[in-house]
C-alpha positions as CSV (number, residue, x, y, z in Angstrom):
1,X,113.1,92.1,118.4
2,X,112.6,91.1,114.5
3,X,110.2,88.3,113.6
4,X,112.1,86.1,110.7
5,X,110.8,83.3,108.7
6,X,112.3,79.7,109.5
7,X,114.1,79.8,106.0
8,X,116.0,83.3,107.4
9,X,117.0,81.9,110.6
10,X,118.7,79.3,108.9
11,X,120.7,81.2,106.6
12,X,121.6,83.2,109.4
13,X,122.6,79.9,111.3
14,X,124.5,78.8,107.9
15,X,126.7,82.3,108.6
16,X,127.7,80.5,112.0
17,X,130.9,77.9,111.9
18,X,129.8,76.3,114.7
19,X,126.1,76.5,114.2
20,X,124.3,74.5,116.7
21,X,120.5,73.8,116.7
22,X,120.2,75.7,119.8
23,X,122.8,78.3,119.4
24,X,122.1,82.0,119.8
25,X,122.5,83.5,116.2
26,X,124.0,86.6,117.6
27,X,126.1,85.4,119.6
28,X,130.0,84.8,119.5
29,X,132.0,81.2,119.7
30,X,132.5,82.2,123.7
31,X,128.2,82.9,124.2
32,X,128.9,86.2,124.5
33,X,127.6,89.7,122.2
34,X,129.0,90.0,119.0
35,X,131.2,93.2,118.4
36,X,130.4,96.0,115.9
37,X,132.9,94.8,113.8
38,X,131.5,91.0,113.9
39,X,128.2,92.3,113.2
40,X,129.2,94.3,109.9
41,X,131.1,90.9,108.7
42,X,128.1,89.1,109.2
43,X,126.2,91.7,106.9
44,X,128.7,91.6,104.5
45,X,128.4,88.4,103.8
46,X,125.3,87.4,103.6
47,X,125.0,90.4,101.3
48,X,127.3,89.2,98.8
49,X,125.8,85.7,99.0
50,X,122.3,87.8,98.0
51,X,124.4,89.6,95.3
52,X,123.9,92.9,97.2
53,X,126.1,96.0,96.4
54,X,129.5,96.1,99.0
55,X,128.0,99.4,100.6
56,X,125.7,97.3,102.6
57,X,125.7,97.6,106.3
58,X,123.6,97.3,109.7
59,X,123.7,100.9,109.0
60,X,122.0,100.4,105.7
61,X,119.7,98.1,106.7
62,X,118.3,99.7,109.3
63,X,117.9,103.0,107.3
64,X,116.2,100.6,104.9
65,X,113.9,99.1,107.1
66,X,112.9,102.3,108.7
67,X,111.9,103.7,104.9
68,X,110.1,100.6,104.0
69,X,107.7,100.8,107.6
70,X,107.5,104.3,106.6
71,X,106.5,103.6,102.9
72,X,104.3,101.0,103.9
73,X,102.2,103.6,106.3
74,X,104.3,102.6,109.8
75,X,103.7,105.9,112.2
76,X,106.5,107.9,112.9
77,X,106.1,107.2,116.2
78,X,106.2,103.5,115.7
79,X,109.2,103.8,113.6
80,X,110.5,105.9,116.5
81,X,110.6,103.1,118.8
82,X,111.4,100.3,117.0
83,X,114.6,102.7,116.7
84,X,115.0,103.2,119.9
85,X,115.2,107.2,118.9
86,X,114.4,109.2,121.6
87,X,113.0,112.2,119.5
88,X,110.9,112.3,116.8
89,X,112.6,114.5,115.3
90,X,115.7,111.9,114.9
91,X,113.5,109.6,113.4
92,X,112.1,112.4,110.1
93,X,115.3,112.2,108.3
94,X,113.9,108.8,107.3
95,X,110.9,110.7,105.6
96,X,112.3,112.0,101.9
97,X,111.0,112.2,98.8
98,X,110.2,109.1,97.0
99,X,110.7,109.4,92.4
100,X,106.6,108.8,92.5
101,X,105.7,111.2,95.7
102,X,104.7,113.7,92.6
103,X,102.2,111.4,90.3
């Protein structure tokens, strides 16, 4: 679960066609789960509409969200779960150096 602000949930609704005041974000036209592929399309597209690079992906966003809790002084046990990693170990290749780790 990911709290958003009002203004994010609607420019995820605004990714929709069929956006519907009560429609499921994540969900496809038939109310079902989106595929992997549906999901990366979605990324892809909203990042070009934030001017993001094309390397972008769920992928990417999670790594990034996992080194910005991290940065910001997140556990890594919290980090962990948010994951849903089962090891902790799993969850340390999102601790590297940072370019001011050595001021």
């Amino acid at each position: 679960m990911v709290l958003i602000s009002k203004a994010t949930y609607g420019e995820l609704l605004a990714l929709r066609e069929d956006a519907e005041p009560q429609a499921s974000v994540f969900a496809s036209g038939a109310g079902v789960g989106l595929k992997v592929r549906q999901i990366s399309n979605i990324v892809k597209k909203a990042a070009k509409r934030a001017g993001l690079p094309d390397t972008v992906s769920p992928h990417w966003l999670r790594h990034a969200s996992a080194s910005h809790a991290l940065d910001a002084g997140a556990t890594l046990a919290c980090v962990r779960d948010g994951l849903g990693h089962a090891s902790v170990a799993t969850t340390s290749r999102y601790l590297h150096a940072r370019p001011r780790d050595g001021l």
